[in-house]
DSSP file (Angstrom, degrees, kcal/mol; ACC not computed):
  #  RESIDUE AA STRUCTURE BP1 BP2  ACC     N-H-->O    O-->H-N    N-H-->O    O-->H-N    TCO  KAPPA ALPHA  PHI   PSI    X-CA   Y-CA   Z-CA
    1    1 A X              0   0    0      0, 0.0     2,-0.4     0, 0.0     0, 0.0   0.000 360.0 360.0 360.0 144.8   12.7   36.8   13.2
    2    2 A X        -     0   0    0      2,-0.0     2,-0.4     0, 0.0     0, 0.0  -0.964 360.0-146.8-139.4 144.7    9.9   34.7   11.6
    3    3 A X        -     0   0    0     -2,-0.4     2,-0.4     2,-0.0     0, 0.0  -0.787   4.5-159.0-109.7 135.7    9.9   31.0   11.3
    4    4 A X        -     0   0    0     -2,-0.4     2,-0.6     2,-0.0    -2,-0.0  -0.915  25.8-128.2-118.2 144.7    8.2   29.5    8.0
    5    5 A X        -     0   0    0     -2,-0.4     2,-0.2     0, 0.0    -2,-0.0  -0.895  19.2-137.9-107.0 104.8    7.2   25.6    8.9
    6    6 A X        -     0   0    0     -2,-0.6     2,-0.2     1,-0.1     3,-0.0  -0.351   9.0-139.8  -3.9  99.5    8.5   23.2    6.4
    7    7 A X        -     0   0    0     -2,-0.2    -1,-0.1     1,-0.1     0, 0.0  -0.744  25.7-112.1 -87.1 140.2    6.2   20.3    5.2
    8    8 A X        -     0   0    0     -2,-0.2     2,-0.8     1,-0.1    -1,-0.1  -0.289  27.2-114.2 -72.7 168.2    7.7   17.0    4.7
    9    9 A X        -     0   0    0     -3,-0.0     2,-0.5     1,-0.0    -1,-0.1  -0.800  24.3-144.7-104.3 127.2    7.9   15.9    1.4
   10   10 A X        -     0   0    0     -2,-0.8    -3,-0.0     1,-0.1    -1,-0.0  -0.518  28.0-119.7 -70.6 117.9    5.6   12.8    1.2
   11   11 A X        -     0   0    0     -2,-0.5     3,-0.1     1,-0.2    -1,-0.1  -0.362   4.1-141.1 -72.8 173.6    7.5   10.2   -1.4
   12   12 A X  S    S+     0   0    0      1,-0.2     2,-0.4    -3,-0.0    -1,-0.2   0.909  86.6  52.6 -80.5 -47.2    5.6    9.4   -4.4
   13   13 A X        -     0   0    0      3,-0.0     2,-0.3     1,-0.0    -1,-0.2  -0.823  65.0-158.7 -94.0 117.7    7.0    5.4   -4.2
   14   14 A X        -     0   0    0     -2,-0.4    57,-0.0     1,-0.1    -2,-0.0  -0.558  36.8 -98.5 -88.6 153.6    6.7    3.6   -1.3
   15   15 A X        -     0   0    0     -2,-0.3    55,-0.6     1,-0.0     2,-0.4  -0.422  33.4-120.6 -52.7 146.4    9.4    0.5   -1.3
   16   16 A X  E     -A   69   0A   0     53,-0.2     2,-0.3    -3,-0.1    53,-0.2  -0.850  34.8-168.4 -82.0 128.7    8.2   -3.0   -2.4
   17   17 A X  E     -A   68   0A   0     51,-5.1    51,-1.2    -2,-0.4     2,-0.0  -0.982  28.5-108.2-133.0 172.6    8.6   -5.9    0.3
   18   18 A X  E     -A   67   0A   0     -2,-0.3     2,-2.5    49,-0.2     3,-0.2  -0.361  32.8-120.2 -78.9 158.1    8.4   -9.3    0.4
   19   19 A X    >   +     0   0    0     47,-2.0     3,-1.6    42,-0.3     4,-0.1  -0.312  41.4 169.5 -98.2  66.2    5.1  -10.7    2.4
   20   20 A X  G >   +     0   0    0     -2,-2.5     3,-3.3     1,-0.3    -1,-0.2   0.895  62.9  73.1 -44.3 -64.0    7.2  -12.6    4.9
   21   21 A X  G 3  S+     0   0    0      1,-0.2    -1,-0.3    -3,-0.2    -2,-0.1   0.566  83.0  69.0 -43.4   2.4    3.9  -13.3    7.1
   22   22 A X  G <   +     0   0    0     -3,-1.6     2,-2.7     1,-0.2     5,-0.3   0.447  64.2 112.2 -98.8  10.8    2.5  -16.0    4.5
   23   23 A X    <   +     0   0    0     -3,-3.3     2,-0.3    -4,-0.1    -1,-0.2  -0.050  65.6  80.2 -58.0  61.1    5.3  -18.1    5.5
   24   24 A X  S >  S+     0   0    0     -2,-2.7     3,-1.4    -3,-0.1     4,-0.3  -0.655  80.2   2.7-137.8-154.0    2.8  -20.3    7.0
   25   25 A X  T >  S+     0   0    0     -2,-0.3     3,-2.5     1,-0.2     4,-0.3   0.266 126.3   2.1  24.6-153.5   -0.3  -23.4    6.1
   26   26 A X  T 3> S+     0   0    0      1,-0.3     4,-0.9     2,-0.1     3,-0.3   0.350 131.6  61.8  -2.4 -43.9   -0.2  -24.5    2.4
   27   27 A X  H <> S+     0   0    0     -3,-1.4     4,-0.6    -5,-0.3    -1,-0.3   0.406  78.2  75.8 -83.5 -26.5    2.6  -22.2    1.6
   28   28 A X  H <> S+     0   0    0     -3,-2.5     4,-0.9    -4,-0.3    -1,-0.2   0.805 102.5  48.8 -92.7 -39.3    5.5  -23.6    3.9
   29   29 A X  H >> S+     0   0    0     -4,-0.3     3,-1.7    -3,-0.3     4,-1.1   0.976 106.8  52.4 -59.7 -56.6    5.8  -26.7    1.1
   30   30 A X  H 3X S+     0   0    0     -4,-0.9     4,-1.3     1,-0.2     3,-0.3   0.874 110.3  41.8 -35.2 -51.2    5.9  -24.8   -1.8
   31   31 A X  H 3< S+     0   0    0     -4,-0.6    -1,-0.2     1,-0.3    -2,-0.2   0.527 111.8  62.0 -93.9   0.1    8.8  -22.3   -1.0
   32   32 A X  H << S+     0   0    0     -3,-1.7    -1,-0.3    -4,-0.9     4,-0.2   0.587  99.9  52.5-103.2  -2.0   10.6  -25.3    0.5
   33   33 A X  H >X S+     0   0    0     -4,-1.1     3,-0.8    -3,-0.3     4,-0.6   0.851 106.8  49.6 -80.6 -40.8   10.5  -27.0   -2.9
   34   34 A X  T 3< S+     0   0    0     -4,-1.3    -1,-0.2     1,-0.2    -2,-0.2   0.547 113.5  50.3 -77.7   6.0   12.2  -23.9   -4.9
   35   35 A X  T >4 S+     0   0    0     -3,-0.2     3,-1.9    -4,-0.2    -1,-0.2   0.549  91.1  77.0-112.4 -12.9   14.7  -23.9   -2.3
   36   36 A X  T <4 S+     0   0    0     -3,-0.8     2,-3.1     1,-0.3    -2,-0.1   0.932  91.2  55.6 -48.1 -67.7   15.3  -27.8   -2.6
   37   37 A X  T 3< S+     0   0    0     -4,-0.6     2,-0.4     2,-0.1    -1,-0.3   0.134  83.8 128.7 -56.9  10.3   17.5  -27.3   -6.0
   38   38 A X    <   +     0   0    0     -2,-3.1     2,-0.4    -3,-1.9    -3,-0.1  -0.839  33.1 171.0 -57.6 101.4   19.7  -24.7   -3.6
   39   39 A X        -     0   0    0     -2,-0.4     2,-0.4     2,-0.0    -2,-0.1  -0.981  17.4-157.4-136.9 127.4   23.4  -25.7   -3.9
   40   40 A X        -     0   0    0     -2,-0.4     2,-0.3     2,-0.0    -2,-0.0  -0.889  17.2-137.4-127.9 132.6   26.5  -23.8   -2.7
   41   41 A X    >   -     0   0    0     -2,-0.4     3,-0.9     1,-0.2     8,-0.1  -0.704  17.6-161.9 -86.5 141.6   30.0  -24.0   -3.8
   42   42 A X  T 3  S+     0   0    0     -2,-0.3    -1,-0.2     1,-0.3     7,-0.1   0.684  78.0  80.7 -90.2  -9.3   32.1  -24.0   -0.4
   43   43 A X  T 3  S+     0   0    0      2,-0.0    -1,-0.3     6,-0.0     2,-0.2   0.043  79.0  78.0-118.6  25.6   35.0  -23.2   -2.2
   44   44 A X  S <  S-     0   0    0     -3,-0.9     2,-0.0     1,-0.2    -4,-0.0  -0.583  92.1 -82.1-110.2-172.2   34.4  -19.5   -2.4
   45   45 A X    >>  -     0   0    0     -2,-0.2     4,-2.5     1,-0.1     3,-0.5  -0.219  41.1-118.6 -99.2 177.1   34.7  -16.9   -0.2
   46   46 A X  H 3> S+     0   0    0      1,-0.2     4,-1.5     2,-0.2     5,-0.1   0.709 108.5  63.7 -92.8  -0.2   31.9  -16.6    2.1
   47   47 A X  H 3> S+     0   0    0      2,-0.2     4,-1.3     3,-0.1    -1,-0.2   0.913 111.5  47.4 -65.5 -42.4   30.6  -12.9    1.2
   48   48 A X  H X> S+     0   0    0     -3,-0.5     4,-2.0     2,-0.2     3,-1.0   0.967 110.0  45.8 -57.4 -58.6   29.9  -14.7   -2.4
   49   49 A X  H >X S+     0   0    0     -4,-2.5     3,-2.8     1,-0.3     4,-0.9   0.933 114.2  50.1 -71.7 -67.3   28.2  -17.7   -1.2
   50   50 A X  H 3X S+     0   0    0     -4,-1.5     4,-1.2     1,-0.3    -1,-0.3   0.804 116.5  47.6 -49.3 -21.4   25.8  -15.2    1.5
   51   51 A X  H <X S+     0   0    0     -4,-1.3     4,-1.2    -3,-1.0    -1,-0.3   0.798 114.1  42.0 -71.4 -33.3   25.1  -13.0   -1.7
   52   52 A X  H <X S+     0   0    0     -3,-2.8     4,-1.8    -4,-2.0    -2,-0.2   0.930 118.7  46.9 -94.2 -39.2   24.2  -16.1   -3.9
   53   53 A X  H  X S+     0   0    0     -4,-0.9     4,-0.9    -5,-0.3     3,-0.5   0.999 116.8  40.2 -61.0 -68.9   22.0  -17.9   -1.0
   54   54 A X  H  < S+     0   0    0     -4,-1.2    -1,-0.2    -5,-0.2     4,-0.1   0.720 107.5  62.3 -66.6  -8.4   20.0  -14.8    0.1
   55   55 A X  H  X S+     0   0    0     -4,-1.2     4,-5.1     1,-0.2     5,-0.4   0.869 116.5  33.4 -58.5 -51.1   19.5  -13.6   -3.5
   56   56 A X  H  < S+     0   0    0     -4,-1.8    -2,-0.2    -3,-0.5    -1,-0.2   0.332 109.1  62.5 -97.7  24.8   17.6  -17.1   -4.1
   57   57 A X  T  X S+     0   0    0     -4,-0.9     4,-1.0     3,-0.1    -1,-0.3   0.441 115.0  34.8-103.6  -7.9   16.1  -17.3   -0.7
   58   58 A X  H  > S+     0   0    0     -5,-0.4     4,-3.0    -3,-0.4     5,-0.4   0.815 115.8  56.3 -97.2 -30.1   14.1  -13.8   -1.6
   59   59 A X  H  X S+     0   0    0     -4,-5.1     4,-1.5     2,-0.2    -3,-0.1   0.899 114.1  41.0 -66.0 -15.3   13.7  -14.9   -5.2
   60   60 A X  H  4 S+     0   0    0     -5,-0.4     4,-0.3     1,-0.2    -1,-0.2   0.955 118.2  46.0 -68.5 -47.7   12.0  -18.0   -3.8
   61   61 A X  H  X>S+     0   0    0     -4,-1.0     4,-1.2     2,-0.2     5,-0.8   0.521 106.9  53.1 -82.1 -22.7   10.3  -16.3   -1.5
   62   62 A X  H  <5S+     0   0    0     -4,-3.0    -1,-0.2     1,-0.2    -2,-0.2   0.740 110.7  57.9 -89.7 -21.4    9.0  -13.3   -3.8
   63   63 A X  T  <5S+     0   0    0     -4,-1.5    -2,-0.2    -5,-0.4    -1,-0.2   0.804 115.9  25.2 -70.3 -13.2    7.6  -16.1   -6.0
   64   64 A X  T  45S+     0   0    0     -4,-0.3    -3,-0.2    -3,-0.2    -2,-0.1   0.802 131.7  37.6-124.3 -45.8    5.5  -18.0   -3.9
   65   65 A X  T  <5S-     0   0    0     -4,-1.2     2,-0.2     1,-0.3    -3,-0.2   0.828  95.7-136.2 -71.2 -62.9    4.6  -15.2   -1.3
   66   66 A X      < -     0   0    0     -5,-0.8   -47,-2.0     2,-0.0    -1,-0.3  -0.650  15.4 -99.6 118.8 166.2    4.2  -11.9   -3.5
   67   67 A X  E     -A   18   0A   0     -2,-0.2     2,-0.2   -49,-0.2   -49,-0.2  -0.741  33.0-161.4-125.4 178.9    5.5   -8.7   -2.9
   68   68 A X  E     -A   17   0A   0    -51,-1.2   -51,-5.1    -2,-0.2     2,-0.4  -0.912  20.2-128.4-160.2 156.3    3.3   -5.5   -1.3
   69   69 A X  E     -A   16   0A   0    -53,-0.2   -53,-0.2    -2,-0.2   -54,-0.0  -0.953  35.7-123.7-121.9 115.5    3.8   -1.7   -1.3
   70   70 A X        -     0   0    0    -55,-0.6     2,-0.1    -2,-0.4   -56,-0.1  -0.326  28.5-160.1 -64.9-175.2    3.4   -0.7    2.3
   71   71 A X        -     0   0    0    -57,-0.0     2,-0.5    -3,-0.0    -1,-0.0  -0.158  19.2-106.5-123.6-169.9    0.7    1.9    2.6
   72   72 A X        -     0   0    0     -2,-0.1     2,-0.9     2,-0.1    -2,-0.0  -0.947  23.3-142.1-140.7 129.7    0.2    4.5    5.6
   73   73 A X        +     0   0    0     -2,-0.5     2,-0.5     2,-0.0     3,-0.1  -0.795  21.2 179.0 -94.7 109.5   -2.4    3.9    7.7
   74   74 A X  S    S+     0   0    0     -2,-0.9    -2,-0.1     1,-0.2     0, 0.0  -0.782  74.7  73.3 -72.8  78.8   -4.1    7.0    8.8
   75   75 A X     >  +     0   0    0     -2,-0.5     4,-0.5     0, 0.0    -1,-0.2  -0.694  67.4 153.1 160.6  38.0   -6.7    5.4   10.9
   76   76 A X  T  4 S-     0   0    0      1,-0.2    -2,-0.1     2,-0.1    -3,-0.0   0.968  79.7  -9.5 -67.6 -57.7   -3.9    4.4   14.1
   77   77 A X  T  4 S+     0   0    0      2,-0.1    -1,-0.2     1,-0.1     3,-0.1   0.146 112.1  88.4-134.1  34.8   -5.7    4.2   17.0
   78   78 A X  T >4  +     0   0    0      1,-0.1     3,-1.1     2,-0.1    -2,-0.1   0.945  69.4  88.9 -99.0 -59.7   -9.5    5.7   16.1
   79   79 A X  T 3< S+     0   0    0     -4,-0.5    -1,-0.1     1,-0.3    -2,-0.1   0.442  91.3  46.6 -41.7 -33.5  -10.9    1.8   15.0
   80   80 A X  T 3  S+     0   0    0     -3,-0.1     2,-0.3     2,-0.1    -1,-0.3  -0.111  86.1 114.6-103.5  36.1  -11.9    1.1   18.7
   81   81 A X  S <  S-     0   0    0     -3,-1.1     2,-0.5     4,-0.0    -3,-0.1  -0.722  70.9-118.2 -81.8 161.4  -13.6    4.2   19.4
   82   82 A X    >>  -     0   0    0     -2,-0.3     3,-1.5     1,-0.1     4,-1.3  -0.577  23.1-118.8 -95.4 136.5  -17.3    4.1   20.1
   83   83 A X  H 3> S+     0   0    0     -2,-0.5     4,-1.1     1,-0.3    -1,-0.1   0.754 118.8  56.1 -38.6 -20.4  -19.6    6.0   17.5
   84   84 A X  H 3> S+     0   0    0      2,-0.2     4,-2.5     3,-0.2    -1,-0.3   0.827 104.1  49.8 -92.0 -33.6  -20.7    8.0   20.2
   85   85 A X  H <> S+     0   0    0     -3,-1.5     4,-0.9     2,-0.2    -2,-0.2   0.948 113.8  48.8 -58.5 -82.5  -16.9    9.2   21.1
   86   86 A X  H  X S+     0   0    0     -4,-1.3     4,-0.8     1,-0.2    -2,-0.2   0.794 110.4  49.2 -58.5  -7.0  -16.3   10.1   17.1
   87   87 A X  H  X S+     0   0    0     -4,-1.1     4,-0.6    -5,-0.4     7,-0.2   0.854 114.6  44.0 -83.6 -39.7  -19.4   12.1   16.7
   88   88 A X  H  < S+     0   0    0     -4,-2.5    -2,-0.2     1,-0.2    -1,-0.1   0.501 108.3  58.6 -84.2  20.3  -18.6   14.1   19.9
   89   89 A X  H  < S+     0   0    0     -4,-0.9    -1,-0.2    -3,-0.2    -2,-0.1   0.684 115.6  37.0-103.4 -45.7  -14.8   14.5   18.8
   90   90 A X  H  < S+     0   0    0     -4,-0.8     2,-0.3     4,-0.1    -2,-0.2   0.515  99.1  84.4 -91.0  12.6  -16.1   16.4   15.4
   91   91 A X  S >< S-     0   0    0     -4,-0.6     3,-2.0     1,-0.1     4,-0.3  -0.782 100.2-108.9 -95.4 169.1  -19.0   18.3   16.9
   92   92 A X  T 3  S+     0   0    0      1,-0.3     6,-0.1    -2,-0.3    -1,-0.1   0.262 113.6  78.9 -95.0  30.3  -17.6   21.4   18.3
   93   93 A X  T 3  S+     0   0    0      1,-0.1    -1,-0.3     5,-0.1     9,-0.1   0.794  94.5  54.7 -56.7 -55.7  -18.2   20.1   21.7
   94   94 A X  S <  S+     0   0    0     -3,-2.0     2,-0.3    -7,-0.2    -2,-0.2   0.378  81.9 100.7 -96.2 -10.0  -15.4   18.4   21.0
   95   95 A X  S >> S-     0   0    0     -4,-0.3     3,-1.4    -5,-0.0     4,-0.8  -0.603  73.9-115.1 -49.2 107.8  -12.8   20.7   20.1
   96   96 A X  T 34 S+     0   0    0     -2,-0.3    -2,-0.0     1,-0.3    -3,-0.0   0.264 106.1  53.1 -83.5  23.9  -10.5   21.6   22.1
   97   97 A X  T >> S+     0   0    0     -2,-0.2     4,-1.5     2,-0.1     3,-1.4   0.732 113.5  57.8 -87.7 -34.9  -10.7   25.6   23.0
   98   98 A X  H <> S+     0   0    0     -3,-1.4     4,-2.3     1,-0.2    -2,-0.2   0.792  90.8  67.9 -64.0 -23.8  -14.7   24.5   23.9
   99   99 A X  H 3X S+     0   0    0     -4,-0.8     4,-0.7     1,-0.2    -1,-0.2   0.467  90.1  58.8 -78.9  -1.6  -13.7   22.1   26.3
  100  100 A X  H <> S+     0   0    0     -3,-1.4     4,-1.4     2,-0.2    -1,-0.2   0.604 112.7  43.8 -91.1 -49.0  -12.4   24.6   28.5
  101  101 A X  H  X S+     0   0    0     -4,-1.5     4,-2.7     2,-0.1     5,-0.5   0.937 106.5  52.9 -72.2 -24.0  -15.9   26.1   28.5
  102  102 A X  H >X S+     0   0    0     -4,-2.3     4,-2.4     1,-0.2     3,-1.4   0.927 111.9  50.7 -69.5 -67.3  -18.1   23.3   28.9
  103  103 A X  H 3<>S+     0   0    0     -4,-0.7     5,-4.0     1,-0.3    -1,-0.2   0.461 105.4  52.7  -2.4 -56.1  -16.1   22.4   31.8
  104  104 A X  H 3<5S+     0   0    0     -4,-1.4    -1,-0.3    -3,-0.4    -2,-0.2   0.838 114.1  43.3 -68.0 -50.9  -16.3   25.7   33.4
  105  105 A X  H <<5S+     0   0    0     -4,-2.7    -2,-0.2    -3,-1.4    -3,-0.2   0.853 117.9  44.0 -86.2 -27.4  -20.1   25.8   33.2
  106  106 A X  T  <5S-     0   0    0     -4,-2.4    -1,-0.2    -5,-0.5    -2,-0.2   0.689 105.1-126.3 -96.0   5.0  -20.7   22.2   34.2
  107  107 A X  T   5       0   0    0     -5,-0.5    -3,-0.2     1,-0.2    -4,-0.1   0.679 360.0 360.0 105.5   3.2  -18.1   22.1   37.2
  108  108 A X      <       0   0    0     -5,-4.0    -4,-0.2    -6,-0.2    -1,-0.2   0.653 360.0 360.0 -95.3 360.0  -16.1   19.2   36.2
């Protein structure tokens, strides 16, 4: 029986989202001003009125804030290695069928 491995398929488009972390400093006035002029009729049902509010709490919020396309960060947990650590991870020191030898011949 032979197994083929699959590769995922990478999408082309990442999603747009809103840049919720700039709620903060300068910012917090601004988006609370497009939201003054907010007004809900009570006298629909409440699936309308939560559709009509959170539609103009993101359009408020994509105006003032911005939107962004996440990215993928290859680079997860290498930033706090020490230069001397990533040169001996790509020399072939560092590799792991060698590390079995080096071991052997220094005892560790």
């Amino acid at each position: 029986m032979l197994f083929r491995k699959e590769s995922k398929e990478i999408p082309t488009q990442t999603a747009e989202i809103t840049k919720w972390w700039d709620l903060k400093g300068d910012k917090i006035p601004k988006f609370c001003e497009q939201l003054e002029d907010l007004k809900v009729d009570t006298q629909l049902d409440i699936d309308t009125i939560w559709g009509t509010l959170s539609k103009s709490i993101l359009k408020a919020a994509n105006n003032v804030f911005g939107r962004t396309k996440r990215e993928r960060r290859y680079n997860k947990e290498t930033w706090w290695w020490s230069e001397e650590v990533k040169n001996f991870t790509r020399s072939e020191h560092g590799s792991p069928p060698n590390y079995k030898k080096i071991t052997k011949n220094t005892g560790e």
